[in-house]
C-alpha positions as CSV (number, residue, x, y, z in Angstrom):
1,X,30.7,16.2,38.7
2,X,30.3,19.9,38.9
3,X,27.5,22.1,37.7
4,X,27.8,24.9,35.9
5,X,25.5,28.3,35.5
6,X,26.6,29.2,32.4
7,X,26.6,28.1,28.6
8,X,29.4,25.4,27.5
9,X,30.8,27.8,24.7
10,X,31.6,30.6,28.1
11,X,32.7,27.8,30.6
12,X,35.2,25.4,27.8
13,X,36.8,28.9,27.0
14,X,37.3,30.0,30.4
15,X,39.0,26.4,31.3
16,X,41.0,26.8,27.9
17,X,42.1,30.4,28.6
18,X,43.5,29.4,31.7
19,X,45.5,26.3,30.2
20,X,46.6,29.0,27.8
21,X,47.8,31.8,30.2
22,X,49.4,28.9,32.3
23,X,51.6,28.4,29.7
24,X,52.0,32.0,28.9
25,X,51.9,33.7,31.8
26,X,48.7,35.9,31.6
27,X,47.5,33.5,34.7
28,X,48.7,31.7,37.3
29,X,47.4,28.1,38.8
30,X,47.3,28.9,42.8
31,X,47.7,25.2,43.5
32,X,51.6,26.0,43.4
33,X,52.1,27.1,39.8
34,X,51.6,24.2,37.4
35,X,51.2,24.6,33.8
36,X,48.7,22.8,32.0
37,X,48.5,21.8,28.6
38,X,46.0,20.7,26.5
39,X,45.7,17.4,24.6
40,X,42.8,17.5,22.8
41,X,40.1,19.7,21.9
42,X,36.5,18.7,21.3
43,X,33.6,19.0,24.3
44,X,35.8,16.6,25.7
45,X,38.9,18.0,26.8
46,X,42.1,15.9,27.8
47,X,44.3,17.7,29.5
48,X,47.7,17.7,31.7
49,X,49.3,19.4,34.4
50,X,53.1,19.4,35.4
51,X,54.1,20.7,38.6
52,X,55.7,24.2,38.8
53,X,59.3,22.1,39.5
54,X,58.3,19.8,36.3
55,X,58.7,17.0,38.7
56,X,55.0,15.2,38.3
57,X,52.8,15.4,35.6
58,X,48.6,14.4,36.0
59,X,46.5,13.8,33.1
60,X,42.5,14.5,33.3
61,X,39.6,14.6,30.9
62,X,36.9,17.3,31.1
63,X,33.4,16.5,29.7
64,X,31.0,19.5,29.1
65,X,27.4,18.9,28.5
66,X,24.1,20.9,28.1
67,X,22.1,20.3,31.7
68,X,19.2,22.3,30.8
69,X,20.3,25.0,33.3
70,X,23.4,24.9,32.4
71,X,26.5,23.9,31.5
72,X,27.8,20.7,33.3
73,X,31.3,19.5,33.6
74,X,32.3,16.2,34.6
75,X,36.0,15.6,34.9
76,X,38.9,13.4,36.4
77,X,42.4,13.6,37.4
78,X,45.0,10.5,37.8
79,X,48.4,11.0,39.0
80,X,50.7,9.2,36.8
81,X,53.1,8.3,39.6
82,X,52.0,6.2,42.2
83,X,50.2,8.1,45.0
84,X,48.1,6.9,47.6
85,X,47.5,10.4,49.5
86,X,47.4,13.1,47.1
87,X,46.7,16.0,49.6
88,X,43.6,16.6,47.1
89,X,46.1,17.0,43.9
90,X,44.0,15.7,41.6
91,X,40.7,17.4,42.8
92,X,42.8,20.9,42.8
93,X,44.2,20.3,39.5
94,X,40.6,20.5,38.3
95,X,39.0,22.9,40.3
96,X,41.5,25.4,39.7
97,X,40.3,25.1,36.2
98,X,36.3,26.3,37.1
99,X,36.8,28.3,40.3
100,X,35.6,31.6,40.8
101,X,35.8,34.7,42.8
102,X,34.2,33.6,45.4
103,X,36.1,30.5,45.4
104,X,39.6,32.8,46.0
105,X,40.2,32.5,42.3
106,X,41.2,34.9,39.3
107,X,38.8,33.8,36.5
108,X,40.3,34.7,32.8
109,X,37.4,35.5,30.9
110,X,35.1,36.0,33.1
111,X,33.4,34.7,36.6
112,X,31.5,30.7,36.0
113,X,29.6,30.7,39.0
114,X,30.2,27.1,39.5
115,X,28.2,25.1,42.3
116,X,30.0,21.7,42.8
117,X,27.5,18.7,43.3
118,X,29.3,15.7,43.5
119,X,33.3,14.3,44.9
120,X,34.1,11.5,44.4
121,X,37.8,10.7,45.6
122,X,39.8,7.1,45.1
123,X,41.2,5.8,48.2
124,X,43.4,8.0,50.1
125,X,42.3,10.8,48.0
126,X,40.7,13.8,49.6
127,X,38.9,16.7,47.6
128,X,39.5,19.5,50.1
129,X,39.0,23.5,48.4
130,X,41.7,24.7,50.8
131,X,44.3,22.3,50.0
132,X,44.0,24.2,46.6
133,X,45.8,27.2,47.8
134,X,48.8,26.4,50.0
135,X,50.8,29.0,52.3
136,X,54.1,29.1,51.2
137,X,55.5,27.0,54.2
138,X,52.6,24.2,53.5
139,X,53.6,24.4,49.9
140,X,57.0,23.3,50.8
141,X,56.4,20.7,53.2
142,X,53.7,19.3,50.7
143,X,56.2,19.3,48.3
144,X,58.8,17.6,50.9
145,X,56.1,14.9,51.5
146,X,55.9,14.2,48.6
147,X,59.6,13.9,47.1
148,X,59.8,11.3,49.9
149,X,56.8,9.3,49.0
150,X,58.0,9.4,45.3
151,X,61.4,8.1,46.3
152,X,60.5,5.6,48.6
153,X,58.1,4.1,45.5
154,X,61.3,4.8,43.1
155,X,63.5,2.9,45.8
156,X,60.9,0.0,46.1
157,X,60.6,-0.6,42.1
158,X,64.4,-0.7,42.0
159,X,63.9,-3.1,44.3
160,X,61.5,-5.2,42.7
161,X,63.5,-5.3,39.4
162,X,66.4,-6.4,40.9
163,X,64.4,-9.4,42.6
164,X,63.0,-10.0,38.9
165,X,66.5,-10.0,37.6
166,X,65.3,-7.1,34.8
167,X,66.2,-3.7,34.6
């Protein structure tokens, strides 16, 4: 859950414009250059993310609600690959989405202000800000990491079919 000092009309555009210019260029994710799209639009926004070597693609949903104060967003990320430690994937996928100046970030339409108020992570998780921006050399050994972890789990469900006798 992260809290918001601005309206939900200023802080669902700025996470839309920055969908939009993943796509089109006019902005860049920092957490190694995915693109997101967008799969629906309402105050609850479904989105996804593919990696920058279209390798992995997360889904998350976005709520946006009136607080009083402000505008409050409530969100999740899943991987849709097996992954036990995401190096804080899914919590970068979001946050790269509300961050602001401050934060190291290049807001599109303008600066949110967020204050995050509550992580919560699944097991082997972790919801670390500067995970979000990788050097270049951690990028690639994330990167490495993880191509192993994905085909070891490829390897073992080969495996497990092949017990089952199915393909």
């Amino acid at each position: 859950s992260l809290l918001r000092f601005s309206h939900i009309a200023h802080s669902l555009s700025q996470v839309k414009a920055r969908v939009a210019g993943s796509q089109d260029g006019t902005w860049t994710d920092p957490h190694n250059g995915g693109t997101y799209n967008e799969l629906s639009d309402s105050s609850y926004l479904e989105l996804s993310r593919t990696t920058a070597n279209g390798q992995y693609t997360d889904k998350m949903d976005l709520t946006f609600t009136d607080s009083g104060t402000g505008c409050h967003i409530a969100g999740c990320s899943e991987s849709q690959v097996t992954s036990i430690a995401d190096f804080s994937t899914n919590y970068c996928n979001m946050r790269m989405l509300y961050c602001g100046e401050a934060d190291g970030c290049t807001p599109v339409n303008g600066d949110l202000g967020s204050d995050e108020t509550n992580k919560k992570t699944s097991v082997g998780a972790s919801s670390t800000a500067s995970d979000c921006f990788p050097s270049t050399t951690a990028a690639h050994e994330h990167n490495f990491v993880e191509s192993v972890f994905h085909a070891a789990h490829d390897e073992a469900e080969v495996a497990r079919r092949a017990l089952r006798g199915s393909n």
